[in-house]
C-alpha positions as CSV (number, residue, x, y, z in Angstrom):
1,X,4.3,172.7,120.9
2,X,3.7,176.1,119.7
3,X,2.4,176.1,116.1
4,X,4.6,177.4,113.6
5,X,2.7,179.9,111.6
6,X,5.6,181.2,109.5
7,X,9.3,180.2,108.5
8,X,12.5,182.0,108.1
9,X,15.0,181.7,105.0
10,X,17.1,179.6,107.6
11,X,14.5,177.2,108.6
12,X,13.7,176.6,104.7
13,X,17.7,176.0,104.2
14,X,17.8,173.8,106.6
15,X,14.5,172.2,105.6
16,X,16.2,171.6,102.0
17,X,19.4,170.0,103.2
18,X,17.3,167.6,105.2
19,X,15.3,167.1,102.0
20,X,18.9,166.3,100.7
21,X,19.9,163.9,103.3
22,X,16.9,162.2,103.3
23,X,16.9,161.5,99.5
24,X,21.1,160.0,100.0
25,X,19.8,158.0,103.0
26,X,17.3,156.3,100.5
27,X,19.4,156.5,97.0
28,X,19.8,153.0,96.9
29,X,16.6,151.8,96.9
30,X,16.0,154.2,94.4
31,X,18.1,153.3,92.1
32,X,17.0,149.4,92.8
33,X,13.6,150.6,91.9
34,X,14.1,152.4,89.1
35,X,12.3,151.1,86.1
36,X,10.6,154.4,84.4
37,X,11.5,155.8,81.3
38,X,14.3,153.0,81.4
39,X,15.6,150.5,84.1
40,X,19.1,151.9,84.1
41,X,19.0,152.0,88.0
42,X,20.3,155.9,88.4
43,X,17.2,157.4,89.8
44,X,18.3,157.7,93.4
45,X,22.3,158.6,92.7
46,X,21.2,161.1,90.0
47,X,18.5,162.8,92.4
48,X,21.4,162.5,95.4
49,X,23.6,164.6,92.9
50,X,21.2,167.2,92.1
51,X,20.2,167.8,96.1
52,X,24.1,167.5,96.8
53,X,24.7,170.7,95.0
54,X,21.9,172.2,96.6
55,X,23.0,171.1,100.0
56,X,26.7,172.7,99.3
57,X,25.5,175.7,97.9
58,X,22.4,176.2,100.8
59,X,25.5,175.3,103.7
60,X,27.2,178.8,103.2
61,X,24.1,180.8,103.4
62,X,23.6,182.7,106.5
63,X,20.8,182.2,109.4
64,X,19.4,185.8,108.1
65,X,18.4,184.4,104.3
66,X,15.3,185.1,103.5
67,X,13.2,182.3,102.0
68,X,13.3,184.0,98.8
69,X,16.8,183.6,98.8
70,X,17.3,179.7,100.4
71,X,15.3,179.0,97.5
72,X,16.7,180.5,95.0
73,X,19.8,179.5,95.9
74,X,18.3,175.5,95.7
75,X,17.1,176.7,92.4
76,X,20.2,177.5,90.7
77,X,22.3,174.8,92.2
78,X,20.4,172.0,91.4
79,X,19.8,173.6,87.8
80,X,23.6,173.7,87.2
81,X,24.4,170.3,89.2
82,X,21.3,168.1,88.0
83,X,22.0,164.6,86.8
84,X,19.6,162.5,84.6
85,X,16.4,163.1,83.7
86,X,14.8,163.1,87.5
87,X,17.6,165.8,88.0
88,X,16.3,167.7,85.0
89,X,12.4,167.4,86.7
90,X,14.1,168.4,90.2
91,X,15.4,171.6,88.8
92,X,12.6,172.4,87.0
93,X,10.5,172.3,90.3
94,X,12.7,173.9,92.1
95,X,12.4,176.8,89.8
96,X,9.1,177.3,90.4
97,X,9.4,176.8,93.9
98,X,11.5,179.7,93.9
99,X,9.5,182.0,91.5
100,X,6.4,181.3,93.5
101,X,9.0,182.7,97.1
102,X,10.8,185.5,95.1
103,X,11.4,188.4,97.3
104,X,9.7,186.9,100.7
105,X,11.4,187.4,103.5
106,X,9.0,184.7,105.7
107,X,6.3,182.2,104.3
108,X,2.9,180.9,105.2
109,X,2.0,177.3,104.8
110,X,-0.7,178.6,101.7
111,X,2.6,180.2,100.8
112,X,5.3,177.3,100.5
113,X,2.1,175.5,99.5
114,X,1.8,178.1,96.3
115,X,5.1,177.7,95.8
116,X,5.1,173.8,95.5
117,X,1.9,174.2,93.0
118,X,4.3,176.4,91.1
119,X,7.0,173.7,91.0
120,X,4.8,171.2,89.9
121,X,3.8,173.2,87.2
122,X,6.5,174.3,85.8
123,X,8.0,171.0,85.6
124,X,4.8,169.7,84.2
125,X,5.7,172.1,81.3
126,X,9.1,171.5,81.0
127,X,8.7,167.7,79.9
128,X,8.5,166.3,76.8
129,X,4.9,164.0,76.7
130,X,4.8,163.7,80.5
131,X,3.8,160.6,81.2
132,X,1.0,159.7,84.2
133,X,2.5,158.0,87.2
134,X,5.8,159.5,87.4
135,X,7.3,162.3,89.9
136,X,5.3,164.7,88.2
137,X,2.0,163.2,89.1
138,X,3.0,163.0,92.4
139,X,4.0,166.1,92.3
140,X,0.7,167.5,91.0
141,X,-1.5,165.3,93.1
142,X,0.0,166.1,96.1
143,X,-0.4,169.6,95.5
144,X,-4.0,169.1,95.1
145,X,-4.9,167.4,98.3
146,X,-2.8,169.9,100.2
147,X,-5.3,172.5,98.8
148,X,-8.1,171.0,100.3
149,X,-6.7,170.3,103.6
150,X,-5.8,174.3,103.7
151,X,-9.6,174.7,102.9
152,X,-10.9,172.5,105.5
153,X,-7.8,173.6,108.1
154,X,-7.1,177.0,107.3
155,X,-5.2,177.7,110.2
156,X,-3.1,174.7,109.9
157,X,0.8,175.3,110.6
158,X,3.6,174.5,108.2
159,X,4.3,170.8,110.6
160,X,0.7,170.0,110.0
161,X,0.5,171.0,105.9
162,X,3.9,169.6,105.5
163,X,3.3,166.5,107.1
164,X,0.0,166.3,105.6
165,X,2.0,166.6,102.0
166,X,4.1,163.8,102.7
167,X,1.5,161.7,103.5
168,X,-0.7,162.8,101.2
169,X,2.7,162.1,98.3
170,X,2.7,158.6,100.0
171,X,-0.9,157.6,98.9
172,X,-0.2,159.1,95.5
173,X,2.9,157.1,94.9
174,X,1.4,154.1,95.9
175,X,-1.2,154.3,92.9
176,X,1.3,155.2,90.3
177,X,1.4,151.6,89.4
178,X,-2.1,151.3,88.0
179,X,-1.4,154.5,86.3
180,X,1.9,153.5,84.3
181,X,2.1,149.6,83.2
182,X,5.3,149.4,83.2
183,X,5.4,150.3,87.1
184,X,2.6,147.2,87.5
185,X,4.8,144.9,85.2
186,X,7.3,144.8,87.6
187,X,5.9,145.2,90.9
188,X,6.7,148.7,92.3
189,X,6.2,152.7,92.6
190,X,8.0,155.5,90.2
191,X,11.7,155.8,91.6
192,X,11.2,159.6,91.3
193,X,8.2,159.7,92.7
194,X,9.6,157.8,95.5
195,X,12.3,160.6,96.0
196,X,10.0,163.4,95.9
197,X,8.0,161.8,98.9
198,X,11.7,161.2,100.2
199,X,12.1,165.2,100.0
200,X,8.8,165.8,101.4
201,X,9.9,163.5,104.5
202,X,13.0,165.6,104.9
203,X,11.5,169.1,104.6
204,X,8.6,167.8,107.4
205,X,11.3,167.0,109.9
206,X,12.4,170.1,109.7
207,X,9.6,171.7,109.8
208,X,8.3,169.8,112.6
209,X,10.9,171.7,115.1
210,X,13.6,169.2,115.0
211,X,16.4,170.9,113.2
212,X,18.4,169.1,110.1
213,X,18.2,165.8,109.5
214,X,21.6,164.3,110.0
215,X,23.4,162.8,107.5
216,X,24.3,159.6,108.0
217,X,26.0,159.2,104.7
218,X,28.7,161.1,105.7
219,X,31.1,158.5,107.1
220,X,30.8,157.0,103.2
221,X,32.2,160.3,101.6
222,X,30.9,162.3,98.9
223,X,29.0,160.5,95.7
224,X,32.5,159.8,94.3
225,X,31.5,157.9,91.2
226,X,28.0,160.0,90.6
227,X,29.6,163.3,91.0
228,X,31.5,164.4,87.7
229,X,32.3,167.9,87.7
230,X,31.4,171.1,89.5
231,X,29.5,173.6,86.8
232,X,31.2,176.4,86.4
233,X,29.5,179.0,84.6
234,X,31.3,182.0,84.9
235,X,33.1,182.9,82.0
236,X,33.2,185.5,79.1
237,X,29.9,186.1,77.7
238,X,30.6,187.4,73.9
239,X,33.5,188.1,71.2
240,X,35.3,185.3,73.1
241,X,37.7,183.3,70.9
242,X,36.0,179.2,70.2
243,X,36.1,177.6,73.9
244,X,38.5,174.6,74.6
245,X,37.3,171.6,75.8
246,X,38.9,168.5,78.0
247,X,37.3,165.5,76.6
248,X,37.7,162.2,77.8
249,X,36.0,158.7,77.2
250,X,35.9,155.1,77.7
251,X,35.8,153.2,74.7
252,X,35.3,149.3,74.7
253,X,37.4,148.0,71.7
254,X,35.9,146.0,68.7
255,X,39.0,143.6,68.4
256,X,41.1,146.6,66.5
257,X,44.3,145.4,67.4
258,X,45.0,148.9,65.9
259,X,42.3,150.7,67.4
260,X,44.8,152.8,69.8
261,X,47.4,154.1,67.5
262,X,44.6,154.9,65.0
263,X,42.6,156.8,67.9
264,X,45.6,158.6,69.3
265,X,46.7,159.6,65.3
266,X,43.2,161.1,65.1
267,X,43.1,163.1,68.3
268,X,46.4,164.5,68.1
269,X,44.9,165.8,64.9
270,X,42.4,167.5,66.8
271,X,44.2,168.9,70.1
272,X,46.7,168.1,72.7
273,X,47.7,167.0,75.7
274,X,46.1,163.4,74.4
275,X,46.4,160.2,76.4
276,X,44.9,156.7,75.2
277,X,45.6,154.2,77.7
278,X,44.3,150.5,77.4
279,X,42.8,148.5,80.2
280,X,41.6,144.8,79.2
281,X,39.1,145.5,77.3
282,X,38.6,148.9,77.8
283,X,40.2,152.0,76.1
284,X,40.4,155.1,78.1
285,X,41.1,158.1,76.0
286,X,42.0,162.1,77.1
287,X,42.0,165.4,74.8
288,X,42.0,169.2,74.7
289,X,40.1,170.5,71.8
290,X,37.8,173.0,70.1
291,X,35.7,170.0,68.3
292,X,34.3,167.8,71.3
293,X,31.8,166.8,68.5
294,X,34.9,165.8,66.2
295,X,36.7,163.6,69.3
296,X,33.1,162.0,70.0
297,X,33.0,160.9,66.0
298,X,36.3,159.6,66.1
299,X,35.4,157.8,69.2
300,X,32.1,155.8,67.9
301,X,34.1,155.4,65.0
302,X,37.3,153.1,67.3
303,X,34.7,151.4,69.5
304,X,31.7,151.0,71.7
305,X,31.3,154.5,73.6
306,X,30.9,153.7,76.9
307,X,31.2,157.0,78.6
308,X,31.9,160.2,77.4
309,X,32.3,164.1,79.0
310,X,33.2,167.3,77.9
311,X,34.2,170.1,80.0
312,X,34.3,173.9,79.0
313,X,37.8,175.7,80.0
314,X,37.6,177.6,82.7
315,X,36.3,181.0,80.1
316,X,34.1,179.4,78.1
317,X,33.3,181.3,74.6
318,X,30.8,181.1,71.8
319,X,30.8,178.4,70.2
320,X,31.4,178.9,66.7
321,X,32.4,176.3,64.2
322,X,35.1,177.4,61.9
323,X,34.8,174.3,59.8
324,X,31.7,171.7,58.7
325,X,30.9,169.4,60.7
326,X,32.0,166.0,59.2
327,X,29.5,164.2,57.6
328,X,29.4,161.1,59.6
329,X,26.4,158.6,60.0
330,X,25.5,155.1,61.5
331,X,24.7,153.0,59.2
332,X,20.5,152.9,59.7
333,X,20.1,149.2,59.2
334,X,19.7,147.3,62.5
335,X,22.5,145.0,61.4
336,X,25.1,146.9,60.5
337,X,24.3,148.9,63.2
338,X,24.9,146.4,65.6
339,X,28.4,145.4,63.0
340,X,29.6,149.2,64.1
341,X,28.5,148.9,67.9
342,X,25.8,151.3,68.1
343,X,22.7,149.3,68.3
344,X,22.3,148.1,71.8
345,X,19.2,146.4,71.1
346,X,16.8,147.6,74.6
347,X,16.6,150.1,75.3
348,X,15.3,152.1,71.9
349,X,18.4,154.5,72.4
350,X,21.5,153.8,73.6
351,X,22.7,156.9,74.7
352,X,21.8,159.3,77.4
353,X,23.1,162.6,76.7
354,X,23.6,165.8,78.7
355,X,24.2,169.5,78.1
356,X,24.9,172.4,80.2
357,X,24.4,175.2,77.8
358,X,25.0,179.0,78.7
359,X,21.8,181.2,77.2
360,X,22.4,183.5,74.6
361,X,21.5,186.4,74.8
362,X,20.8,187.1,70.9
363,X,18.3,184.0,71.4
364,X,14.7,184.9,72.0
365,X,13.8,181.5,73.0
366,X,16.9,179.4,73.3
367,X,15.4,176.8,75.8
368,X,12.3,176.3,73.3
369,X,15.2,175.8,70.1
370,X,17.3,173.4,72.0
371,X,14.0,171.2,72.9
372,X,12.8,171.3,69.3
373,X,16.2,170.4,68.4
374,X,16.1,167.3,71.5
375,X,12.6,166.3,70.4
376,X,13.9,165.3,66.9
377,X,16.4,163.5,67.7
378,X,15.5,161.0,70.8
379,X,12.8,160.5,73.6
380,X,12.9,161.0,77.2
381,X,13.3,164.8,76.5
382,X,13.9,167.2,80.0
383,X,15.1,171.0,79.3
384,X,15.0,172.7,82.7
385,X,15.9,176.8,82.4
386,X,17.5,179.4,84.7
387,X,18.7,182.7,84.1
388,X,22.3,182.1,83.3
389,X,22.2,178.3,81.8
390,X,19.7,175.6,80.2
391,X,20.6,172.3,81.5
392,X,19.4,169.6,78.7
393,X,18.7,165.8,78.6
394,X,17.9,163.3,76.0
395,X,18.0,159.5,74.9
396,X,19.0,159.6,71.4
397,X,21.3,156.9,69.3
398,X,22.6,160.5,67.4
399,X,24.8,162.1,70.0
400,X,27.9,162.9,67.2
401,X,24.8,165.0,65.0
402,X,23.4,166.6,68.0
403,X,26.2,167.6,69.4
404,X,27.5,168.7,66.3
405,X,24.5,170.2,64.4
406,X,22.1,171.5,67.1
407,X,23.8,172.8,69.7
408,X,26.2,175.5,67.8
409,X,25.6,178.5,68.8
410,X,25.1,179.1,72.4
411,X,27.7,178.3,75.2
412,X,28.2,174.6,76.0
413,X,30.1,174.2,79.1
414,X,29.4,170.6,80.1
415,X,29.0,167.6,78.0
416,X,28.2,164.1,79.4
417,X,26.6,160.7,77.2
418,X,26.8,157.6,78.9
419,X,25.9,153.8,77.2
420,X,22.6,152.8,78.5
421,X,23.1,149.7,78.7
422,X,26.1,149.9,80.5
423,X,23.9,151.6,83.1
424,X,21.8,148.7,83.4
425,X,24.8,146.5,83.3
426,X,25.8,148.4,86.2
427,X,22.4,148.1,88.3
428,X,22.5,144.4,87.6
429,X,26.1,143.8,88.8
């Protein structure tokens, strides 16, 4: 086989979606493994959403891409589709991947190679008190011992290198137990690191002159419960008029028998087109409003929030609060906490919270602001930057003051804060 010296933009695009199938193929030992930051079991659906809207977005570019362009393209999508906090690491290492390509037409191995290093670094950056033995010392470590097989075989092809890196992520992962206790506690590797040596499989395959990898998911249809909404990011930029949002919930009642005239009373207040349907135990709950932080409130007030999303209208505006925000707090006592249904016990928070925010452009700094404004108010922190949008993650037991307070004045278009326990409720059914 002739060595491959160089690739195309269509050989990396086709490396990527391979990188994508791969990581589905796998996603449920993923999630099974999944005990780092918390053992919620989402690491493998939450890294197959993130590569899913890379995959759709890479699918309609042309055989004359560039590399540049495939990965820019993988940059941008998985920043605005990334799920969880692995998703939040993914785009973040996918933006360097593609600063490190920007404006190549072809790459060398010590190119893609650069590139990766770039990733790995930017991600490093981008997280909150990395921890050792987690994607990102994969990541970095694989990196490194890709360097020094360039150095001994500098005229190594893109096959060898990349199926040197996979390899080489392989070792690595198998050490992240004695490098993260909780991964030696119960037995097993870092579920992200697990993906990214998932990735690396995919992209060698490729690489290795045998086209994509096929999918063999597809028969199973798309990632129907994982995926919640297509970002959509397009939308007036300034002097727009307070943006709309469709909010819906699931709320599990506290033996209110009230509980649903009492909700539907208090979002009528706040919007229309509201719907609050009861099922067993559960309360699901729809409404169009300007104060998703208000509807959220009235929500942890009813019940248990199980799940909640917000979604921008289609023209999303500034966000600009023409009233207070209410004064509302959780009582800080662990007891009465638990009394109002918002101490969940493990893990330390009980929500995990997501934000799609569009950047200001008034804000110097935005993405350094929002994770200032993250880092005081939960753990597990991940704020991964593009050009158009910041895409934010956090564990926090405050999502009605962070929501509310932090977040006012740039462009929220997506809103998502799930239970954590009912997460791990879910991995253990």
């Amino acid at each position: 086989m002739n060595k491959i010296m160089s690739v195309n933009g269509a050989t990396l695009r086709d490396s990527l979606i391979s990188a994508a199938n791969m990581v589905s193929e796998n996603r449920s030992q993923l999630n099974e493994i999944n005990v780092f930051p918390v053992p919620d079991g989402d690491t493998g659906a939450n890294l197959s959403v993130t590569l899913g809207a890379a995959k759709r977005q890479l699918g309609e570019l042309g055989d004359g891409c560039t590399v540049g362009a495939a990965a820019q393209c993988a940059a941008a999508a998985t920043l605005r589709g990334s799920r969880g906090n692995s998703g939040a690491i993914l785009a973040l290492l996918f933006r360097g991947f593609a600063k490190g390509l920007s404006g190549k037409r072809e790459a060398s191995a010590a190119e893609l190679l650069l590139a990766f290093k770039l990733g790995a670094e930017t991600a490093f950056r981008g997280v909150q008190s990395p921890a050792e033995g987690t994607i990102l010392t994969v990541a970095r470590e694989t990196v490194r011992q890709g360097e020094a097989f360039l150095s001994e075989r500098p005229d190594a092809d893109i096959s060898e290198l990349w199926s040197y890196l996979a390899a080489s992520a392989k070792r690595v992962l198998d050490d992240t137990p004695r490098l993260l206790p909780v991964l030696r506690e119960a037995g097993g590797v870092d579920a992200g690191g697990q993906g990214l040596y998932c990735m690396l499989q995919g992209m060698a395959y490729t690489f290795s002159g045998n086209g994509v990898l096929p999918d063999s998911l597809k028969s199973q249809g798309p990632l129907g419960a994982y995926v919640f909404m297509e970002q959509n990011v397009t939308g007036v930029r300034a002097g727009a008029s307070i943006v709309t949002y469709r909010v819906m919930f699931d709320l599990q009642q506290n033996g209110n028998t009230e509980i649903e005239g009492n909700l539907r009373i208090q979002l009528e207040a706040l919007g229309k087109n509201v719907v609050v349907v009861k099922s067993g135990e559960t309360i699901r709950c729809q409404v169009f409003t300007e104060r998703p932080d208000r509807a959220l409130i009235a929500g942890m007030r009813a019940g248990k929030l199980m799940l909640f999303t917000g979604k921008a209208s289609a023209t999303p505006g500034k966000v600009r609060f023409s009233a207070p925000v209410e004064e509302f707090r959780f009582k800080k006592n662990v007891e009465e906490r638990k009394e109002h249904g918002g101490w969940l016990g493990e893990p330390p928070y009980s929500y995990c919270m997501e934000l799609t925010v569009l950047k200001d452009i008034a804000d110097c700094s935005p993405a350094e602001q929002l994770t200032a404004a993250l880092e005081r108010m939960g753990g597990g922190v991940a704020v991964a930057e593009g050009e158009d949008l910041i895409q934010c993650h956090v564990h926090t037991n405050v999502p009605e003051e962070l929501l509310g307070r932090q977040i006012k004045d740039g462009y929220v278009t997506d809103i998502r804060i799930e239970n954590m326990c009912r997460q791990m409720e879910n991995q253990r059914a």
